[in-house]
C-alpha positions as CSV (number, residue, x, y, z in Angstrom):
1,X,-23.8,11.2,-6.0
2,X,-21.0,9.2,-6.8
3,X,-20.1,5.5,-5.8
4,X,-18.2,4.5,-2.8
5,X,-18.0,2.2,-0.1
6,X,-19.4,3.1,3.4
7,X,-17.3,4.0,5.9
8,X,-19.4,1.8,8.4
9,X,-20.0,-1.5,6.5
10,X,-17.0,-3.2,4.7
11,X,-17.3,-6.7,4.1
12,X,-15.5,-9.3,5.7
13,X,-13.0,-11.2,3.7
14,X,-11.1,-14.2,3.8
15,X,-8.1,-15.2,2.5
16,X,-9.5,-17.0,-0.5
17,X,-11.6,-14.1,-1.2
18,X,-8.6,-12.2,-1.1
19,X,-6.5,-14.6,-3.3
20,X,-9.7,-14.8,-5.7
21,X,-9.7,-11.0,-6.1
22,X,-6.1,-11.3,-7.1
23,X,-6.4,-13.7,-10.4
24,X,-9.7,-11.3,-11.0
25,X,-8.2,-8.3,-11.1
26,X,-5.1,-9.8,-13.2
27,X,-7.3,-11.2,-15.7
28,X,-11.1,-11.7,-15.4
29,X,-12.2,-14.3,-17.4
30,X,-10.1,-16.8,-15.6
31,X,-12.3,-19.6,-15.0
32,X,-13.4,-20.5,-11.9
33,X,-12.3,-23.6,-12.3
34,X,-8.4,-22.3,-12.8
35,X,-9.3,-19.9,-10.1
36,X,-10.3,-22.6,-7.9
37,X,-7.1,-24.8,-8.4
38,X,-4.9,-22.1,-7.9
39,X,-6.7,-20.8,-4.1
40,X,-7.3,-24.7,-3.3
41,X,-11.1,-24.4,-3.7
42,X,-14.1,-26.4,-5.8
43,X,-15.4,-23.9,-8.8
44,X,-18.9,-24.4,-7.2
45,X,-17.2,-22.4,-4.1
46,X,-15.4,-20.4,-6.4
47,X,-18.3,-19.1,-8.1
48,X,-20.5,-18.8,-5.1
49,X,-17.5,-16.1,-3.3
50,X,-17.8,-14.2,-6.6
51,X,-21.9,-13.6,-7.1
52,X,-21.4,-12.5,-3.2
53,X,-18.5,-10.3,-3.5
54,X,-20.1,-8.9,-6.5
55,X,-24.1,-8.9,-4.7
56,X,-22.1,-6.9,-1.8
57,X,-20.2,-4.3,-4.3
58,X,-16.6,-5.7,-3.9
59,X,-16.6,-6.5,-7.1
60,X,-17.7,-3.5,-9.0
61,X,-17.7,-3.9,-12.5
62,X,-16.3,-6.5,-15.0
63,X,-14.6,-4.8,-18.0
64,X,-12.2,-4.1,-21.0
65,X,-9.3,-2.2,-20.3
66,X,-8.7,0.1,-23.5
67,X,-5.9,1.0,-24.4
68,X,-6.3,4.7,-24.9
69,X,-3.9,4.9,-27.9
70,X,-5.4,2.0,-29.9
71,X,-8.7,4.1,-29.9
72,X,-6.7,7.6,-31.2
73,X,-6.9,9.3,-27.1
74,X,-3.4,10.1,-27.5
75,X,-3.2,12.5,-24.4
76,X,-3.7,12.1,-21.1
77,X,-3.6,15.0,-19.2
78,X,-4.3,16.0,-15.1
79,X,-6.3,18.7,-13.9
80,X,-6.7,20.4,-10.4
81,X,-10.0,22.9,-10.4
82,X,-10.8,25.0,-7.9
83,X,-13.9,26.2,-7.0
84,X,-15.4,29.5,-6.0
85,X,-17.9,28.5,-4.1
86,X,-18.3,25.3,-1.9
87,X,-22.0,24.6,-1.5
88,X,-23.1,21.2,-0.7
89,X,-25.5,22.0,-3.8
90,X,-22.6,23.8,-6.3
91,X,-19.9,20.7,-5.3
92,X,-22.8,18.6,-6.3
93,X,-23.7,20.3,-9.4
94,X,-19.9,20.5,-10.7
95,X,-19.3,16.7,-9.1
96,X,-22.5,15.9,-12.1
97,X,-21.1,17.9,-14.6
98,X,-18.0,15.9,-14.2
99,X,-19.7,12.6,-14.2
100,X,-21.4,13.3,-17.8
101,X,-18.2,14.6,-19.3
102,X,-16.9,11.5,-21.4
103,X,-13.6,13.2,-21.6
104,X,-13.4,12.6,-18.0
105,X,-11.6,8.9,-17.4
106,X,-11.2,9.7,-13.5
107,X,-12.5,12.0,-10.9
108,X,-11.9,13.0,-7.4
109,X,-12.8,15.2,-4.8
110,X,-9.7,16.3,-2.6
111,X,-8.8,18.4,0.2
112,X,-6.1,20.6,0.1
113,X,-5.7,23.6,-1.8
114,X,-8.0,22.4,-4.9
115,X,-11.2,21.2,-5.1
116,X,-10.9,18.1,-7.6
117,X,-8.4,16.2,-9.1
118,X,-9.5,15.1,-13.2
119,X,-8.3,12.7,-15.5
120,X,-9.2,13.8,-18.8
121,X,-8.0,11.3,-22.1
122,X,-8.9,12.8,-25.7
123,X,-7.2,13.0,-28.6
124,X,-5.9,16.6,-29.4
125,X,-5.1,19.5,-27.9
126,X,-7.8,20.7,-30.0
127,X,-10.6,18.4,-28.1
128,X,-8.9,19.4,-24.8
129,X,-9.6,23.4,-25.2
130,X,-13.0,22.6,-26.3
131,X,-14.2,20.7,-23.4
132,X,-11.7,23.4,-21.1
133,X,-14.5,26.1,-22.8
134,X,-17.3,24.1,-22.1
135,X,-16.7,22.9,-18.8
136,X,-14.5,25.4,-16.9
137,X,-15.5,28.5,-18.9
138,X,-18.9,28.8,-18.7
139,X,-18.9,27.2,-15.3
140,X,-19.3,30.5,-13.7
141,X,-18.1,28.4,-10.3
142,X,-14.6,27.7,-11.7
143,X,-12.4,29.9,-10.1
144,X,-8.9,28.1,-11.6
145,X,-8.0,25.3,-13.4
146,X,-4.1,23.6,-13.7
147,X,-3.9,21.2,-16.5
148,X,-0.6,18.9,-16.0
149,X,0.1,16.7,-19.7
150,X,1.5,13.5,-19.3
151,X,4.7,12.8,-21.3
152,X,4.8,9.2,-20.6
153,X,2.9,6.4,-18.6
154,X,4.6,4.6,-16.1
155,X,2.2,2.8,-15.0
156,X,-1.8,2.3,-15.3
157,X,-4.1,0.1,-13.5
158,X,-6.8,-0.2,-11.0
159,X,-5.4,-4.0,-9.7
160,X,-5.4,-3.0,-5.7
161,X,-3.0,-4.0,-4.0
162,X,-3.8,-6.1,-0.9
């Protein structure tokens, strides 16, 4: 169902890949030639690392980062859901429903005591109980929901650390 990385194949990488991958996830529309000054590289071999670590899902997407704000989301807010039941075919079916929900910034399923972990970014309070109805609610395999609103970001980002 959802994307991720096999826990039998991970690609190799050098150090240049490595260093590459750290201008990328700073700023992507470095040029390769920049990029390639900076790691001690041609932009030929620059660009060649990048197709491949993109071909081999590395590199998974190449986007805007939004600020949520500027686009009138003005809350973020964290939710833990817990499940009643724990089918391979109900986790599935809520892990879809989750997916699809374009409230739904970031999503994870976690062990412990709850079942996922949500990020949900909308603008009102108002938007927030209406997708709470529509996706908890009448999701007869909710059992509970915690919602957690952020008073402040610290800090954002998907940059890895590595």
């Amino acid at each position: 169902m959802a994307n991720h990385a096999s826990f039998f194949h991970m690609t190799q990488l050098d150090d240049f890949d490595r260093a590459i991958l750290r201008i990328l996830q700073q700023d992507n529309k470095t040029t390769q030639h920049k990029i390639g000054e900076a790691v001690n590289l041609s932009a030929p071999s620059v660009q060649r690392r990048i197709r491949r670590m993109e071909a081999e899902g590395v590199i998974r997407a190449n986007v805007a980062v939004v600020d949520p704000a500027a686009v009138g989301l003005q809350l973020t807010i964290f939710v833990e859901i817990e499940l009643v039941s724990e089918t391979p075919d109900e986790i599935d079916a809520v892990k879809k429903s989750l997916l699809n929900a374009q409230e739904v910034q970031q999503c994870f399923y976690v062990t412990g005591e709850v079942d996922f972990m949500v990020v949900v970014v909308v603008e009102s309070m108002a938007v927030y109980e209406d997708f709470t109805r529509r996706m908890f609610f009448e999701n007869g395999n909710i059992r509970k929901f915690r919602t957690f609103v952020s008073m402040d970001t610290i800090k954002s980002g998907s940059a890895l650390g590595f």
